[in-house]
N, C-alpha and C positions, 0 to 999 in steps of 0.2 A: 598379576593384578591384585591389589589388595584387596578384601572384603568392604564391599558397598561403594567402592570407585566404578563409577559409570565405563565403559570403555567403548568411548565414540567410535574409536579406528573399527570395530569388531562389530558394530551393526549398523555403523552406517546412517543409523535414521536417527530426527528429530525426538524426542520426545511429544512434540506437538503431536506425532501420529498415534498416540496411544489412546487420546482421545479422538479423532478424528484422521482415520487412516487414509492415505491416497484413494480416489477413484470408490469412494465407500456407497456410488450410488450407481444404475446401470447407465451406460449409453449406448451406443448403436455402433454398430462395426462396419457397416456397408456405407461404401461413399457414394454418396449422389454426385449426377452428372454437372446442375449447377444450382446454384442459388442465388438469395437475392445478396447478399452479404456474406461476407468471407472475414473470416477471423481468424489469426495463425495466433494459437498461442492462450492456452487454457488458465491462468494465473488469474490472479486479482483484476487487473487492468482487461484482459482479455473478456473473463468472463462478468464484468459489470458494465462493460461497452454492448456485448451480447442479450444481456439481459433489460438497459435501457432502449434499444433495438427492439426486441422481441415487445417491449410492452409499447413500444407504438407500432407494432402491427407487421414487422417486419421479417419478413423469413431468415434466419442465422444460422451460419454453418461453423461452429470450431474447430480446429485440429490441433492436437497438441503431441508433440513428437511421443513423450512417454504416457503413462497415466496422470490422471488429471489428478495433482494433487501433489506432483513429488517435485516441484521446483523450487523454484528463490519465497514462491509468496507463502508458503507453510515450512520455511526453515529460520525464516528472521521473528524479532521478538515482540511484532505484532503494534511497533507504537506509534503513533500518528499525530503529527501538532500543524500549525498555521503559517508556520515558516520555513522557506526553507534551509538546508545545512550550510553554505554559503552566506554571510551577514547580509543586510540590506545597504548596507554601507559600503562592504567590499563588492558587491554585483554594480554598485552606483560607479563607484571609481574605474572595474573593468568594462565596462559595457554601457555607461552613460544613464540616467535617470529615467527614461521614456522606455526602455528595455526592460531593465530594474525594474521597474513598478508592473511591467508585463507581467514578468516572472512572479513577481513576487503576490502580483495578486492571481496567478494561474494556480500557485499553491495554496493561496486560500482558500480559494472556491474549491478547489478539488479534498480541503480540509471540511470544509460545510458538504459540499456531495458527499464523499464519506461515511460521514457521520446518519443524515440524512437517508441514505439507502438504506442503511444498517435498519434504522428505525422503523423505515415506512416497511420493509419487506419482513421487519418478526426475526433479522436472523441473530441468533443464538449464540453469541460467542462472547459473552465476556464482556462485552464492550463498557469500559468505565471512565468517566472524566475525571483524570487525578491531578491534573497541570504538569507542568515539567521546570523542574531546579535547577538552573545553572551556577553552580558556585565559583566563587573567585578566588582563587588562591594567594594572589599579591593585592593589594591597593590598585597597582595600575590593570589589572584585570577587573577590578570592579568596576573603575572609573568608564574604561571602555565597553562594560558591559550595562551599565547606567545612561550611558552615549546610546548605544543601539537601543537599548530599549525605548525612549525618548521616541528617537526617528522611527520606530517601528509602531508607536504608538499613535504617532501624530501622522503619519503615512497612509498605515491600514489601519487603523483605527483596534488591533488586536490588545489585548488588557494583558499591559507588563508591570510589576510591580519590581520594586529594587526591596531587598529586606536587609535591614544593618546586621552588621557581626553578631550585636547582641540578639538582636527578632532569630537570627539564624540561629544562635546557640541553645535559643529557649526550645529552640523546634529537634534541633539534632543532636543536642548536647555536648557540642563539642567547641572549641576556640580555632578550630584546625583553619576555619574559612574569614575571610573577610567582609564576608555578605555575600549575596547571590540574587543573580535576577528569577523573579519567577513568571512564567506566560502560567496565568489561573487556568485557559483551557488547555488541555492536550490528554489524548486518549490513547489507551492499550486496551487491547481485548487478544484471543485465543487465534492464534491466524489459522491453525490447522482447522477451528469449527467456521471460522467465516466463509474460507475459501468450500468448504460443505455446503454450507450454506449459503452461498452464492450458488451454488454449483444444483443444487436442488430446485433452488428458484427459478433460475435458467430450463433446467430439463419441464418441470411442471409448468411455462410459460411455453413451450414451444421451439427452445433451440435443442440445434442439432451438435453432441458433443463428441467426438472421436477421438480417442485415444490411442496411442503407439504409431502415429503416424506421421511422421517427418517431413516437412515439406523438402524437398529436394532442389526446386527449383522456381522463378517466381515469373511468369509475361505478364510487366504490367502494361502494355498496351492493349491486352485479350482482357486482363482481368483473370489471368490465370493460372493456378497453381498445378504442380505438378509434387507427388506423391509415391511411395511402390504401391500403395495400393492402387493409383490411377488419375487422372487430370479432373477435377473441377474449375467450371468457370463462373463469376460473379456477375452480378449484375451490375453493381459496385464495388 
């Protein structure tokens, strides 16, 4: 390995963890018999379903097979916009417009929640509004990217801007592109400090967060999981 080559294969971990290492807060190792709410699965999604729960009043149980912290939501690069990867044009043509606009506004609202948790709850990660650039490399990439933006604009109302070759050059210095669409909002922050700081929020609200425990198996007619440490039932 050459001097100051990173070598992924030999440790394995993100860099996200050096500032915010897996499971960097305590939780509880004893599994209760049930509760009112059940949550498989300690990540981003898991634990801000948990923590909306908890702040209306609600008893919450997590389990997460390994340590809270070592999965997909503190390995990816943390960045979050109002659309989603799939066009709004291409989801219209597969799956018909009344769909399409389902989708498409479930990601925005879920782009406003986001955003919103982050702020009302203090947590700590970075979080920055930079927009996001998509450049065109041909003419007809622009064209079609000036198309979507359009419909995307006039749809859900998100603020797409087209910038010419030249606006582009002045910005990157370079003639390589033909223009680029820009969405003015779209955020990145630190995933390794959010998913902490989710995770803190949660514990100091009142859920219950377990670590290293795999769910094995699921009755959802009982509402019941099954575990090696032992069977909890839900109330929901």
């Amino acid at each position: 390995m050459k001097p100051g080559r990173l070598n992924i294969e030999s440790t394995g971990k993100p860099y996200w963890w050096d500032a915010a290492p897996p499971c960097a807060h305590e939780t509880i190792t004893d599994l209760p018999n049930k509760t009112d709410i059940l949550i498989i699965g300690a990540g981003w999604t898991g634990l801000s379903a948990a923590l909306t729960l908890a702040r209306h009043g609600r008893e919450v149980l997590v389990v997460e097979a390994n340590a809270p912290g070592t999965g997909g939501s503190t390995r990816n690069a943390g960045y979050f916009g109002s659309t989603l990867r799939a066009s709004l044009s291409k989801l219209i043509r597969q799956h018909g417009k009344s769909t399409a606009l389902e989708l498409a506004s479930g990601a925005l609202h879920a782009f406003e929640f986001a955003k919103e948790l982050i702020e009302r709850e203090q947590i700590q990660c970075e979080l920055q509004d930079l927009g996001r650039l998509t450049c065109a490399y041909r003419p007809k990439d622009y064209e079609m990217l000036a198309r979507e933006a359009a419909l995307v604009k006039e749809v859900l109302g998100v603020d797409c801007q087209m910038l010419s070759a030249n606006e582009l050059r002045n910005e990157l210095g370079t003639d390589q592109y033909h223009g680029a669409e820009l969405k003015v909002s779209s955020f990145c922050m630190h995933p390794g400090k959010y998913l902490a700081g989710l995770l803190a929020r949660c514990l100091s609200a009142g859920v219950k967060v377990i670590g290293n425990t795999p769910v094995t198996s699921v009755n959802r007619a009982q509402k019941r999981i099954f575990t090696p440490k032992g069977c909890v039932s839900a109330r929901e």
